[in-house]
mmCIF file as Biopython writes it, N, C-alpha, C and O atoms, coordinates in Angstrom:
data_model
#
loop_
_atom_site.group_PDB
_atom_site.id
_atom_site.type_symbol
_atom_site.label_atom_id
_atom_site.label_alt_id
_atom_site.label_comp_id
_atom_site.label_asym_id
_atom_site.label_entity_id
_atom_site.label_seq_id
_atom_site.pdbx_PDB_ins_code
_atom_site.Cartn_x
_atom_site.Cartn_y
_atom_site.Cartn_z
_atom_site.occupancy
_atom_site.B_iso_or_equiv
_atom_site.auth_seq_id
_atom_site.auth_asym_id
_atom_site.pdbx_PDB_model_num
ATOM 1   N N  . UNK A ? 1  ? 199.052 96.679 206.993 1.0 0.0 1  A 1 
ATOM 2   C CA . UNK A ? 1  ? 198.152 95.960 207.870 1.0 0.0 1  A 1 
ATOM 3   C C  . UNK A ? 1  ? 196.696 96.361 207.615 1.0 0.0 1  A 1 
ATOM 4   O O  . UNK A ? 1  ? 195.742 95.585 207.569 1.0 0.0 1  A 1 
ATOM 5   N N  . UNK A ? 2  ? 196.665 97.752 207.448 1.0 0.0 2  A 1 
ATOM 6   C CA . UNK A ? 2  ? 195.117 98.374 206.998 1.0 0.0 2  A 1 
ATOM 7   C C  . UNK A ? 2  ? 194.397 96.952 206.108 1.0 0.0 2  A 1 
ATOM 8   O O  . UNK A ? 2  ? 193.449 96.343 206.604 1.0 0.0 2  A 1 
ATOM 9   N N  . UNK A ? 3  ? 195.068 96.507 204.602 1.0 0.0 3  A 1 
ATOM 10  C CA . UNK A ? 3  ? 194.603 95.916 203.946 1.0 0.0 3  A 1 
ATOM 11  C C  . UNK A ? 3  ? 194.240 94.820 204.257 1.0 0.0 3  A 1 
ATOM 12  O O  . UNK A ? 3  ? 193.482 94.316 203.428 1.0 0.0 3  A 1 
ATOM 13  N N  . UNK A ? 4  ? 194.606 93.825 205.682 1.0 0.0 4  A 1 
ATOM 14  C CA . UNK A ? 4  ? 193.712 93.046 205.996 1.0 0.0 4  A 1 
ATOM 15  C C  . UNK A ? 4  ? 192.620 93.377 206.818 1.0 0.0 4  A 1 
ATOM 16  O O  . UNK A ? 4  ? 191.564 92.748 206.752 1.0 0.0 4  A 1 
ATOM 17  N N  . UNK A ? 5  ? 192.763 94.129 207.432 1.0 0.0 5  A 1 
ATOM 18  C CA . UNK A ? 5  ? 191.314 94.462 208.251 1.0 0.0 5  A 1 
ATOM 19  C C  . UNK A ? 5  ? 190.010 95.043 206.759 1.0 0.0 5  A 1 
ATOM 20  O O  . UNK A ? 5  ? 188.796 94.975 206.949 1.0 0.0 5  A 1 
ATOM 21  N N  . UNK A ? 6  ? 190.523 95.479 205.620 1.0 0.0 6  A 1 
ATOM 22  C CA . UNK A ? 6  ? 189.331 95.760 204.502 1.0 0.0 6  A 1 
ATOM 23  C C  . UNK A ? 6  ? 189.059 94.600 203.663 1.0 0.0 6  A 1 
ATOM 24  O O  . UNK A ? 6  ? 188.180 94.478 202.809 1.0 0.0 6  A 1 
ATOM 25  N N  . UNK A ? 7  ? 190.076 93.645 204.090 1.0 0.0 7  A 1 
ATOM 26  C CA . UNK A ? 7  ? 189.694 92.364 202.889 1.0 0.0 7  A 1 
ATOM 27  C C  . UNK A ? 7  ? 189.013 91.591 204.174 1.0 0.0 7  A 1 
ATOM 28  O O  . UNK A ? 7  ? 188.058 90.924 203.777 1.0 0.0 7  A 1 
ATOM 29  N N  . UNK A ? 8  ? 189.207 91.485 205.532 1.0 0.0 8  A 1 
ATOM 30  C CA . UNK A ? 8  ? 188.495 90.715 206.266 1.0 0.0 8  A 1 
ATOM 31  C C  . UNK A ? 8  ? 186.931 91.186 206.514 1.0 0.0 8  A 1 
ATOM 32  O O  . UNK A ? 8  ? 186.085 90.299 206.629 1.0 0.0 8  A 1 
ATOM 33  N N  . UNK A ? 9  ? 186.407 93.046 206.625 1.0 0.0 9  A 1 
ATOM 34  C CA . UNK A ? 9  ? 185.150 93.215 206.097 1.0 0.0 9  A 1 
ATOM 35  C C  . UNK A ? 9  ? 184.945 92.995 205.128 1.0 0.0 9  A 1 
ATOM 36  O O  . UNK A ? 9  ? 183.910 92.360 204.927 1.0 0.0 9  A 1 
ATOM 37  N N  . UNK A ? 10 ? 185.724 93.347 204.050 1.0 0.0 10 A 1 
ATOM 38  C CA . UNK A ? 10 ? 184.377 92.636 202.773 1.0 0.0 10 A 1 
ATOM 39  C C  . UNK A ? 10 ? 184.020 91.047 202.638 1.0 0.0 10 A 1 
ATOM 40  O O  . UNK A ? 10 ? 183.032 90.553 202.096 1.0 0.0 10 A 1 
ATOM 41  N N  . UNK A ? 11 ? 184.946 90.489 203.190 1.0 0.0 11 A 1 
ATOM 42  C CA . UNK A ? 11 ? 184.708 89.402 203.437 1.0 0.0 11 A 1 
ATOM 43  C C  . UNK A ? 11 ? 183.657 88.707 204.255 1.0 0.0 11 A 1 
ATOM 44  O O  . UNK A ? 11 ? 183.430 87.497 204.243 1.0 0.0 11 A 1 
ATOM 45  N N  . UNK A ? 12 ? 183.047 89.620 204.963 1.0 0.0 12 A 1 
ATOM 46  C CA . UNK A ? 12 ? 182.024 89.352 205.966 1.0 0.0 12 A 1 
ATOM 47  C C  . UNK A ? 12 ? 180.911 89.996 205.762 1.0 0.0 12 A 1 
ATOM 48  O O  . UNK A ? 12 ? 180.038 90.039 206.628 1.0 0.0 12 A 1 
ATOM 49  N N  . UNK A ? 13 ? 180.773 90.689 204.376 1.0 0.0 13 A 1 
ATOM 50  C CA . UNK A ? 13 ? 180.061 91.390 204.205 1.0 0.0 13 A 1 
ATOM 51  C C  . UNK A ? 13 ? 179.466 90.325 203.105 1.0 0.0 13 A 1 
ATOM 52  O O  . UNK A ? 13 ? 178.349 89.807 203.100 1.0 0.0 13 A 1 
ATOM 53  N N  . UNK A ? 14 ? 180.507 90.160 202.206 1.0 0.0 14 A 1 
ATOM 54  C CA . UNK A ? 14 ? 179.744 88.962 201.316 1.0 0.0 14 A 1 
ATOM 55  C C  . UNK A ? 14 ? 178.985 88.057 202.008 1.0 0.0 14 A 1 
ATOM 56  O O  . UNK A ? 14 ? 177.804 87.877 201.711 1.0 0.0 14 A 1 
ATOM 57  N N  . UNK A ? 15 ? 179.377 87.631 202.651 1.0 0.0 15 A 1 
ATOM 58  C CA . UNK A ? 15 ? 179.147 86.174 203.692 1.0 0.0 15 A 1 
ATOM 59  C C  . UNK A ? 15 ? 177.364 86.524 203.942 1.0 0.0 15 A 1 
ATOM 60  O O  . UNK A ? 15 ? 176.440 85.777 203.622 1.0 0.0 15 A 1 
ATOM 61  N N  . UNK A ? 16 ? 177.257 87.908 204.618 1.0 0.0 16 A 1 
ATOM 62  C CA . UNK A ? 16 ? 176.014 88.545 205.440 1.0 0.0 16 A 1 
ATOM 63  C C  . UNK A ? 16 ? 175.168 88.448 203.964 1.0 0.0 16 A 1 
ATOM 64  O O  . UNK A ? 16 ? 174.054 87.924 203.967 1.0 0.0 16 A 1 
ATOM 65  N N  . UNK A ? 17 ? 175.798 89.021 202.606 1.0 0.0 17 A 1 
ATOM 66  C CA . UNK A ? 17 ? 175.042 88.966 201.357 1.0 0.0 17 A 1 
ATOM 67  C C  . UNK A ? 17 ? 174.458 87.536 200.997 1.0 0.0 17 A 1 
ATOM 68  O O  . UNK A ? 17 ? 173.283 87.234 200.787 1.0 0.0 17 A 1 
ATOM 69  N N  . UNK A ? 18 ? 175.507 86.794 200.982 1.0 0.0 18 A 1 
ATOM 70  C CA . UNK A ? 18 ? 174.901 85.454 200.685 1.0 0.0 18 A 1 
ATOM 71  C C  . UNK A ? 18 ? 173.917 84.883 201.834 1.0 0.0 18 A 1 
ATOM 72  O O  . UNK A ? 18 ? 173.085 84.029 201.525 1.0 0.0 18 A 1 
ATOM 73  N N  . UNK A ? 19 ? 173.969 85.141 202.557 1.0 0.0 19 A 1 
ATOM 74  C CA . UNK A ? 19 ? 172.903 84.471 203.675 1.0 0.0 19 A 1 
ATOM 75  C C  . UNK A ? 19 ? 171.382 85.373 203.662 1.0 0.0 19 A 1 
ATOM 76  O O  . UNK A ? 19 ? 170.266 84.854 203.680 1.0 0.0 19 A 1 
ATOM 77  N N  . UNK A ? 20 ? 171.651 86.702 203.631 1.0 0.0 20 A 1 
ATOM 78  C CA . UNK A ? 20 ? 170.669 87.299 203.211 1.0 0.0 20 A 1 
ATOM 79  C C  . UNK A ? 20 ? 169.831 86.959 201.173 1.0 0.0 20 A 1 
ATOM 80  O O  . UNK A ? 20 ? 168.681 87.076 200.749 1.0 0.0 20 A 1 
ATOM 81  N N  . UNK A ? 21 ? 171.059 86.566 200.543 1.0 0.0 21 A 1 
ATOM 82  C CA . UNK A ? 21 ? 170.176 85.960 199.093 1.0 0.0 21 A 1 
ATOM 83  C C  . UNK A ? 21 ? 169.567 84.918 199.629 1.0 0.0 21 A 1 
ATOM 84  O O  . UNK A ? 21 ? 168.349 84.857 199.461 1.0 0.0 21 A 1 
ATOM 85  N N  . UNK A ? 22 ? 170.143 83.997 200.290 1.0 0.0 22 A 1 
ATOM 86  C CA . UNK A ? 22 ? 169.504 82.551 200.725 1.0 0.0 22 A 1 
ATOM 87  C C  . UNK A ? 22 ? 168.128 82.739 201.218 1.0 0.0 22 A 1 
ATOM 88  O O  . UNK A ? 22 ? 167.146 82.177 200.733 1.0 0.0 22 A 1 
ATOM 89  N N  . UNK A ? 23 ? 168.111 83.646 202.311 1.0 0.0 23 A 1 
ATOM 90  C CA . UNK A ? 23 ? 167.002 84.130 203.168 1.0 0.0 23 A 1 
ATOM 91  C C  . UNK A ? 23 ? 165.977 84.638 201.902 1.0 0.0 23 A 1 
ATOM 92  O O  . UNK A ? 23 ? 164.896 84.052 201.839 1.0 0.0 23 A 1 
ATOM 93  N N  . UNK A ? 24 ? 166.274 85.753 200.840 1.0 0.0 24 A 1 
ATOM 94  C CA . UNK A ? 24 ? 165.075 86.255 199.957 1.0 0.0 24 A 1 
ATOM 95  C C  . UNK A ? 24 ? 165.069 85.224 199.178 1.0 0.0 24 A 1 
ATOM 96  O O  . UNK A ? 24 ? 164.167 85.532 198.399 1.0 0.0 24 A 1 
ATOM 97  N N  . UNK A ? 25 ? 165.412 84.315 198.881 1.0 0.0 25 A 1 
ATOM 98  C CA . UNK A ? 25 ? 165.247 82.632 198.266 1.0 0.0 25 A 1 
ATOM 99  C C  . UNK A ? 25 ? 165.657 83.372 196.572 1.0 0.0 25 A 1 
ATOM 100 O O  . UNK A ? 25 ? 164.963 83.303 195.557 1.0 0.0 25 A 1 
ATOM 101 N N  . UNK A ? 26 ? 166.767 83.935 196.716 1.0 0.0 26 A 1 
ATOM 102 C CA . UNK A ? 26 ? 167.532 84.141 195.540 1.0 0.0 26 A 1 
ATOM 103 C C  . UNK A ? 26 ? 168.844 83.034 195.577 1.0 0.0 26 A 1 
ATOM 104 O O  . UNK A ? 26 ? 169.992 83.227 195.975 1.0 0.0 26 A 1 
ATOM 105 N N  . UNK A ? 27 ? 168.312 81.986 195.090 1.0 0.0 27 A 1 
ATOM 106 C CA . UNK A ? 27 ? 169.585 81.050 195.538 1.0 0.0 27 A 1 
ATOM 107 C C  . UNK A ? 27 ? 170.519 80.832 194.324 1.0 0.0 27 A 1 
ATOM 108 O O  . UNK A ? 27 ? 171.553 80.227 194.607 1.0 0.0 27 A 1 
ATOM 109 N N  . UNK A ? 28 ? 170.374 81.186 193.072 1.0 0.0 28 A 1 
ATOM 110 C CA . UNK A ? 28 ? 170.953 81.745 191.895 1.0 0.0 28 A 1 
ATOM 111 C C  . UNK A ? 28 ? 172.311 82.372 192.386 1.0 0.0 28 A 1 
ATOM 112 O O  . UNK A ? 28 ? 173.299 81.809 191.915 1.0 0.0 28 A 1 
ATOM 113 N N  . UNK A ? 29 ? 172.573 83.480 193.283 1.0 0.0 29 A 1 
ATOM 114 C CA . UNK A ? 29 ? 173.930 84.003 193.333 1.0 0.0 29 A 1 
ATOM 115 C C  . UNK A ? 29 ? 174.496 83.816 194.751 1.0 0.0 29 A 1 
ATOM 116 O O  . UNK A ? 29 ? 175.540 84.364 195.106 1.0 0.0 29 A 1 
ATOM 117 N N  . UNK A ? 30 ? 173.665 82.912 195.650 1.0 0.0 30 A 1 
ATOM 118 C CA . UNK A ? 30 ? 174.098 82.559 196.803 1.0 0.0 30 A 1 
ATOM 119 C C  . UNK A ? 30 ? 175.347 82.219 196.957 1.0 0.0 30 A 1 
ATOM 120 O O  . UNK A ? 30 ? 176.136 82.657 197.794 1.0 0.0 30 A 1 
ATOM 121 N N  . UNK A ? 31 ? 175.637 80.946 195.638 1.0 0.0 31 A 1 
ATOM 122 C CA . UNK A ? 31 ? 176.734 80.036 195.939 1.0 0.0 31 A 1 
ATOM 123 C C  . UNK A ? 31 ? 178.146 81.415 195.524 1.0 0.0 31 A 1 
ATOM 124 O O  . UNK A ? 31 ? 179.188 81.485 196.177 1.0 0.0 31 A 1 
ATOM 125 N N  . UNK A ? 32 ? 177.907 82.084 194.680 1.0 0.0 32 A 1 
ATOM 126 C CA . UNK A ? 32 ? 178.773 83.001 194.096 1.0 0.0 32 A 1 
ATOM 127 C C  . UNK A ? 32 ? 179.424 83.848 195.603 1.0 0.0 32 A 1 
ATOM 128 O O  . UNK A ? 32 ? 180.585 83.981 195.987 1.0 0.0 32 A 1 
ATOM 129 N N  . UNK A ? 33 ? 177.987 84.362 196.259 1.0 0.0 33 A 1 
ATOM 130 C CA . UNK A ? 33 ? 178.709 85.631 196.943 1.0 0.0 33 A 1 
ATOM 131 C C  . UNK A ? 33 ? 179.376 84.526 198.091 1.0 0.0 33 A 1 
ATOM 132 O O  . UNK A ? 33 ? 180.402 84.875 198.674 1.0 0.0 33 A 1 
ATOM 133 N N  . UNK A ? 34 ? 178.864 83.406 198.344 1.0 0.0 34 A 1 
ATOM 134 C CA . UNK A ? 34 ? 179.640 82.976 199.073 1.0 0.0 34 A 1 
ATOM 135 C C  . UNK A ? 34 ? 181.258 82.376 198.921 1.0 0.0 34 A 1 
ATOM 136 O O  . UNK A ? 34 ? 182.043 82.100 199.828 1.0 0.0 34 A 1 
ATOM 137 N N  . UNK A ? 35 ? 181.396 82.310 197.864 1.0 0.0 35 A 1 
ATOM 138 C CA . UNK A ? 35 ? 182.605 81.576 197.347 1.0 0.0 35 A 1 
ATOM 139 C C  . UNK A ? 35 ? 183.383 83.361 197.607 1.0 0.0 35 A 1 
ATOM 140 O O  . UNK A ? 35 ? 184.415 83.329 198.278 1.0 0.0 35 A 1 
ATOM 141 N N  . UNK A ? 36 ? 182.935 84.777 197.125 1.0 0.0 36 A 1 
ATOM 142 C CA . UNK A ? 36 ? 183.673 85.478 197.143 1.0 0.0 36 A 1 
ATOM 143 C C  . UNK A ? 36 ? 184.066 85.994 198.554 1.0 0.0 36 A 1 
ATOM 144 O O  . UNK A ? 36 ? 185.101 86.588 198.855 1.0 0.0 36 A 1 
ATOM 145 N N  . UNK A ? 37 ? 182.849 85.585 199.497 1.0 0.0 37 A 1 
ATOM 146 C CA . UNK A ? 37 ? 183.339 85.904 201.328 1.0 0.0 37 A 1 
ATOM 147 C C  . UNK A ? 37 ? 184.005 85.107 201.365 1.0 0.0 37 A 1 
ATOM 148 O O  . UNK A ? 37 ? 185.045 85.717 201.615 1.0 0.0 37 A 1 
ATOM 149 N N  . UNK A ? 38 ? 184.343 83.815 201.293 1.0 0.0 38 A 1 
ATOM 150 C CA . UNK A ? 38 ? 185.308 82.818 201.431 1.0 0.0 38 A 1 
ATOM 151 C C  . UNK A ? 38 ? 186.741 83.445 200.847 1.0 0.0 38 A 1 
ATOM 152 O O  . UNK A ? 38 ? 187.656 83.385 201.668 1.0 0.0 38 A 1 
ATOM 153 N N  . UNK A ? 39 ? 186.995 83.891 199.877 1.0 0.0 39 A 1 
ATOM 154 C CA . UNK A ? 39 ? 187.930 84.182 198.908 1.0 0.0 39 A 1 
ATOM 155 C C  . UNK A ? 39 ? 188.901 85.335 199.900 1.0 0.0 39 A 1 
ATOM 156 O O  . UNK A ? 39 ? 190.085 85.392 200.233 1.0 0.0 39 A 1 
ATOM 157 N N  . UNK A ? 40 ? 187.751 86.126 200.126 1.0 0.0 40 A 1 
ATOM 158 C CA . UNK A ? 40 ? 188.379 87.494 200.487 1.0 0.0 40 A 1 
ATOM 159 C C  . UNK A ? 40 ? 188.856 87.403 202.078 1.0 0.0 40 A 1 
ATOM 160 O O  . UNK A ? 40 ? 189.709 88.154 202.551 1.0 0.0 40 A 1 
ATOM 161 N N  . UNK A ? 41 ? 187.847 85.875 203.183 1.0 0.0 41 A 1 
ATOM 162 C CA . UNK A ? 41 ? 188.545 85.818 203.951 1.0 0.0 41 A 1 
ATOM 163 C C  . UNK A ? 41 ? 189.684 85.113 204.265 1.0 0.0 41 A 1 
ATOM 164 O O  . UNK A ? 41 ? 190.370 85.129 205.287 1.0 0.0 41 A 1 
ATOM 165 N N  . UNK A ? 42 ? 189.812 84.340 202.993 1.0 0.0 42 A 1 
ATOM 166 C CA . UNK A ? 42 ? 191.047 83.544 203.187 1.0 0.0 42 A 1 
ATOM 167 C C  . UNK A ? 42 ? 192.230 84.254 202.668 1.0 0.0 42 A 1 
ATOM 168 O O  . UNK A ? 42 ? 193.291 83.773 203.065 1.0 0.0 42 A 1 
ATOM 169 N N  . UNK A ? 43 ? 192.332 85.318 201.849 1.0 0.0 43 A 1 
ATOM 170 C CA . UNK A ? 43 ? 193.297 86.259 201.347 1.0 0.0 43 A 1 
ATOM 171 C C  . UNK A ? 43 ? 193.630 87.169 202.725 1.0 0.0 43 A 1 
ATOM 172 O O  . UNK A ? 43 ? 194.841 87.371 202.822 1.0 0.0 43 A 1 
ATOM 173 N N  . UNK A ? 44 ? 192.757 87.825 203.920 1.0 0.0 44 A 1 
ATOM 174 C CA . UNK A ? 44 ? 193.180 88.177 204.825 1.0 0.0 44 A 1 
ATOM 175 C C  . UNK A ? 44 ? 193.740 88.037 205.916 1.0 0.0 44 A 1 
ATOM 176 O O  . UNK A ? 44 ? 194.470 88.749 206.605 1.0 0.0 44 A 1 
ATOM 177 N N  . UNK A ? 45 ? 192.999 86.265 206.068 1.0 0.0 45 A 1 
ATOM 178 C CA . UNK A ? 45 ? 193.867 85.461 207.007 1.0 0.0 45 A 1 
ATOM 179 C C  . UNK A ? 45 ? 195.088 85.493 206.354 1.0 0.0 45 A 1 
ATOM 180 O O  . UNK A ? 45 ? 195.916 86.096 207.036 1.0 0.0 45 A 1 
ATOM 181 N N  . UNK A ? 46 ? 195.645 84.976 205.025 1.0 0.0 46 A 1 
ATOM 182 C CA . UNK A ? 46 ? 196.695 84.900 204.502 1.0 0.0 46 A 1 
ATOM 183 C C  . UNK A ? 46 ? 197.933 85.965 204.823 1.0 0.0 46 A 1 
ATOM 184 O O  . UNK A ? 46 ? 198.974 85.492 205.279 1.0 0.0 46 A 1 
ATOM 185 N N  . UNK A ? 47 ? 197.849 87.159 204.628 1.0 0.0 47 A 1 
ATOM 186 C CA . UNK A ? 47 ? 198.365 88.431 204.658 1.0 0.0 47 A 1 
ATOM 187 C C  . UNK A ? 47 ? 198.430 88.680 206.257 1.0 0.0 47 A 1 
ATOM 188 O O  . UNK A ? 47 ? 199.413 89.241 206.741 1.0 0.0 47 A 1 
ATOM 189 N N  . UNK A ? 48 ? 197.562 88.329 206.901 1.0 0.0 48 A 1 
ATOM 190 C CA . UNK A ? 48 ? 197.631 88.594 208.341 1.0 0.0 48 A 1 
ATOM 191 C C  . UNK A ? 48 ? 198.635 87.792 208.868 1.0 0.0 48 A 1 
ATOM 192 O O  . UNK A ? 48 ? 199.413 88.213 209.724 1.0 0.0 48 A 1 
ATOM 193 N N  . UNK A ? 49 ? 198.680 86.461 208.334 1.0 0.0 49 A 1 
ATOM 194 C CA . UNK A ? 49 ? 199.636 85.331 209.100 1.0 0.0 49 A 1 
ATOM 195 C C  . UNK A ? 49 ? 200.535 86.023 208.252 1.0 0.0 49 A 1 
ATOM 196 O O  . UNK A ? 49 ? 201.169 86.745 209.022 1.0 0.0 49 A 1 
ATOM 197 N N  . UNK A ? 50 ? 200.919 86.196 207.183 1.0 0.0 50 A 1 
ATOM 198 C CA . UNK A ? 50 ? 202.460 86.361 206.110 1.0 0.0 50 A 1 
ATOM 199 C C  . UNK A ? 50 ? 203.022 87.628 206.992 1.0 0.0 50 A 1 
ATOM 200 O O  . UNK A ? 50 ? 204.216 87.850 206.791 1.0 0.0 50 A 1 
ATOM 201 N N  . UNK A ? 51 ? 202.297 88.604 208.048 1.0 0.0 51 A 1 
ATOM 202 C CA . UNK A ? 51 ? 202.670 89.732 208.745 1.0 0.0 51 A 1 
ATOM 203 C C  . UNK A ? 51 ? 202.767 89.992 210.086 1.0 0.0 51 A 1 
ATOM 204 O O  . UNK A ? 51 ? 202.876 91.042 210.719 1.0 0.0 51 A 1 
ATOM 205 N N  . UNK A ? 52 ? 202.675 88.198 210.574 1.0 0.0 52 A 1 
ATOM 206 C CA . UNK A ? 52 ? 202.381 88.516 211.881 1.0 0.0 52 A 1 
ATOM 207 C C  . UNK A ? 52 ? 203.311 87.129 212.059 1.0 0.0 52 A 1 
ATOM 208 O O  . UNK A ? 52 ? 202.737 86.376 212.846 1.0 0.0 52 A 1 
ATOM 209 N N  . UNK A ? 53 ? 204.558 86.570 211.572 1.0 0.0 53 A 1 
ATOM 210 C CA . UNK A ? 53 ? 205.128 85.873 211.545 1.0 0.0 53 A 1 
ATOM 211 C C  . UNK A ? 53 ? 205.399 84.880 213.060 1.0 0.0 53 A 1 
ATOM 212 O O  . UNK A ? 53 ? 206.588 84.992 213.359 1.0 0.0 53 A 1 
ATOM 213 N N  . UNK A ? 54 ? 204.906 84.280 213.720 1.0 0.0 54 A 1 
ATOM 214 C CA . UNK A ? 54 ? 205.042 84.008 215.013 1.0 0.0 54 A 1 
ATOM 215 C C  . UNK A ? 54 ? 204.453 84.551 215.959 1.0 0.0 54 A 1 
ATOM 216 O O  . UNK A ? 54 ? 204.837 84.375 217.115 1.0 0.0 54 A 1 
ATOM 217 N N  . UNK A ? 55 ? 203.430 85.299 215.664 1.0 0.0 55 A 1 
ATOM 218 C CA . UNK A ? 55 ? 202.602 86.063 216.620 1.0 0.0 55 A 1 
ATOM 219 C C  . UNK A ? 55 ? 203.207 87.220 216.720 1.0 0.0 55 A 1 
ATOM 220 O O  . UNK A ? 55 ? 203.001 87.886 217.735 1.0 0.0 55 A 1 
ATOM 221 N N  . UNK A ? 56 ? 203.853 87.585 215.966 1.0 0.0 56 A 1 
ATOM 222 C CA . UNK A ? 56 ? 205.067 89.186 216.238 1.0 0.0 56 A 1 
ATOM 223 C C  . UNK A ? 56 ? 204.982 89.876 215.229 1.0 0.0 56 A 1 
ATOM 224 O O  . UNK A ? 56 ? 205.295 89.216 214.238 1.0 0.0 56 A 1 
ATOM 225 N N  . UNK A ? 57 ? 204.631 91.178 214.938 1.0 0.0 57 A 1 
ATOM 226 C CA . UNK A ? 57 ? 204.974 92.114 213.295 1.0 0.0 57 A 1 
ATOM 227 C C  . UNK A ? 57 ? 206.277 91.928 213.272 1.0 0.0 57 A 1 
ATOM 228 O O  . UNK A ? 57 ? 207.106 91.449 214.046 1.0 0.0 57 A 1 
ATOM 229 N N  . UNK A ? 58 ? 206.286 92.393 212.251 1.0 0.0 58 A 1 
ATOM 230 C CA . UNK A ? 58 ? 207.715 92.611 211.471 1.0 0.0 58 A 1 
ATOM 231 C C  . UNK A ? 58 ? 208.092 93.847 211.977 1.0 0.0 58 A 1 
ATOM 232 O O  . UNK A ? 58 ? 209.148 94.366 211.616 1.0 0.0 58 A 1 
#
């Protein structure tokens, strides 16, 4: 379970990165870090639902 709560921060951490490139008008790796907060939060939602089968752990 640890491993979704570290893929759901980095995931939000990218997210905070890309909005902060946007903000210093580095818009060159914006689209990137955002595709990788996206990535990493959809891999944790993933793992979270695959472990929480019905609202219940395993």
């Amino acid at each position: 379970m640890r491993h979704v709560y570290i893929r759901g921060m980095l995931g939000l951490i990218w997210l905070a990165v890309a909005v902060k490139s946007v903000l210093s008008a580095n818009l060159e790796m914006a689209p990137l870090y955002a595709v990788l907060g996206a990535a990493f939060l959809y891999s944790a939602y993933a793992a979270w639902k695959k472990d929480h089968k019905g609202g219940q752990m395993k």
